[in-house]
N, C-alpha and C positions, 0 to 999 in steps of 0.2 A: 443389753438391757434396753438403749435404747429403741432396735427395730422390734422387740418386743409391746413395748412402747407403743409404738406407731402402728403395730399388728391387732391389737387392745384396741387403741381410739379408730381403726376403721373400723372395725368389726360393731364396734358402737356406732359410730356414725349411720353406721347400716341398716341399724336398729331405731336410733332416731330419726333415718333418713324416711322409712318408713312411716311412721306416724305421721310425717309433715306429708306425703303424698297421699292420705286420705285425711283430710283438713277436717271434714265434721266429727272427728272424733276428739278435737280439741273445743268444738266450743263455735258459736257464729259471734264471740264477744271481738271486734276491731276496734283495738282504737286508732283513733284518727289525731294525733297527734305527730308533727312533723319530725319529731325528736328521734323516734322510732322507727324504723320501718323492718317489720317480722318480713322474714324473708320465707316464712310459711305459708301467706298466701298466695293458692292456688286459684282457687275460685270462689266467690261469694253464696250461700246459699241464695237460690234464685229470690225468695220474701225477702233479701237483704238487698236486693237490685235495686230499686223505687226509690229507696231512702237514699243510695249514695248517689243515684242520678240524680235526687232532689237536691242532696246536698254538692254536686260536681257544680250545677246549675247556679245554686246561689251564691258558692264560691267564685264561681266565673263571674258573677255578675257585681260583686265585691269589686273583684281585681278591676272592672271594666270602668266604675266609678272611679278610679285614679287616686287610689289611697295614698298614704305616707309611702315612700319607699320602704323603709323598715315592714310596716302592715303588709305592705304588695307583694313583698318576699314570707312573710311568712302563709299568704295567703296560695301564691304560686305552691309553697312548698305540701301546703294540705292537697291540695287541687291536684298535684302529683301522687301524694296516695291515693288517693280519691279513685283518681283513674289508671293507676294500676290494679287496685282491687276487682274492680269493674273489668280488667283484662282489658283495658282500651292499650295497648304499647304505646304508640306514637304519643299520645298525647300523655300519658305520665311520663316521656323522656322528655316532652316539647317543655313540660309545667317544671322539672327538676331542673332544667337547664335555665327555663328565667329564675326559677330560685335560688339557684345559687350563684348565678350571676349579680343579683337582687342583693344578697347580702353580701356578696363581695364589694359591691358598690357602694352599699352604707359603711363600707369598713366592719363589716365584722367576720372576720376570716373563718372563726370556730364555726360559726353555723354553714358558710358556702363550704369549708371541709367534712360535715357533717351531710350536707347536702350531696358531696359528689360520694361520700361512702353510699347512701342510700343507692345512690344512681347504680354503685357498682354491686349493690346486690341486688336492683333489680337484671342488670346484665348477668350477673350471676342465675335467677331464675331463668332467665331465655337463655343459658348456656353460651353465654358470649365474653368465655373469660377472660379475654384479651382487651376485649374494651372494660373488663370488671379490674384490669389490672390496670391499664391505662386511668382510669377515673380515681383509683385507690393512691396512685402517684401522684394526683394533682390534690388528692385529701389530704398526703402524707405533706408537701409544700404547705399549703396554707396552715395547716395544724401547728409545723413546726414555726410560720412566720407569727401565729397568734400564740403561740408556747402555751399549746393545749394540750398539754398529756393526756387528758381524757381523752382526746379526741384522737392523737396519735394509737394510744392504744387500741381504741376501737378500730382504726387501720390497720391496726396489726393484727388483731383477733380476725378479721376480716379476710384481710390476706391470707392466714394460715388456710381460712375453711377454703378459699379456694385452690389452695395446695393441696390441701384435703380431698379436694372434687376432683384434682385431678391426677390422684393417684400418688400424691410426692410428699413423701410421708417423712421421710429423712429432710427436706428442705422445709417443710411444717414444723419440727420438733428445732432444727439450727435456728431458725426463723423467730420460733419462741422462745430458746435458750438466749440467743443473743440481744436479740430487743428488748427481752423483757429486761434482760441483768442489765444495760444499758441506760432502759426508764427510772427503774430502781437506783442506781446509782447517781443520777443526776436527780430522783429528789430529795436522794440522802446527804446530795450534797458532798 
């Protein structure tokens, strides 16, 4: 039942993997919100370019003013979608990396775990799952030292899909049997 199971969810995967590889048929709606990062996009319609370079710009120039720490990290961390949507790579890993450094530093561990998951789906986009896994490990520490089960879990939903990507279909489905019954049990106490 279960590689059945796991026969089912690729064959879906396949089918939503499609949809996310031709992006304008979802919509040019991005939000820019640091909480999020859709691991759908690809590319920006080009009328969309102007406004996030406008907005990359004024973000940078935010940060450059020397705001509150807390403000600087969340500003880093838009500044990082910013310019991965724009397909800049370097500089939305340079911008993820002060932000979640940013909020580790204010002590808030839930957003810099929150920040390194982003980082690991955008390595998930450039196919670099090794460092998608390594960043998913440093989400999974902080999560657990801030006893953030949201955010645990979003590691772990995470994780699977890049099990998922790479073909490991039986350690996706242990992976979510046992973490989830895991999660579950500690908040039932």
């Amino acid at each position: 039942a279960a590689r059945a199971f796991a026969l089912q969810a690729a064959d879906t995967f396949d089918v939503i993997r499609t949809t996310f590889e031709f992006p304008e048929t979802l919509g040019a709606d991005l939000r820019l919100t640091h909480d999020v990062l859709p691991h759908w996009i690809v590319s920006v319609p080009s009328d969309d370019v102007p406004h996030l370079e406008q907005r990359a710009q004024l973000l940078a120039s935010l940060v450059a003013d020397h705001p509150p720490a807390s403000q600087a990290a969340d500003l880093a961390a838009s500044l990082a979608k910013v310019e991965f949507a724009l397909g800049h790579r370097a500089e939305a890993f340079e911008w993820s990396v002060r932000a979640a450094d940013s909020f580790e530093a204010c002590g808030d561990l839930e957003e810099s775990a929150r920040q390194y998951i982003n980082r690991s789906r955008m390595h998930v986009h450039f196919g670099e799952l090794d460092a998608a896994l390594a960043d998913l490990d440093r989400a999974d520490q902080l999560a657990e030292q801030a006893s953030s089960v949201d955010v645990q879990y979003d590691a772990i939903v995470t994780r699977v899909d890049i099990l998922v990507e790479r073909g490991e279909f039986d350690q996706a489905l242990a992976l979510l049997d046992s973490d989830v019954a895991a999660m579950e049990s500690s908040l039932l106490g």
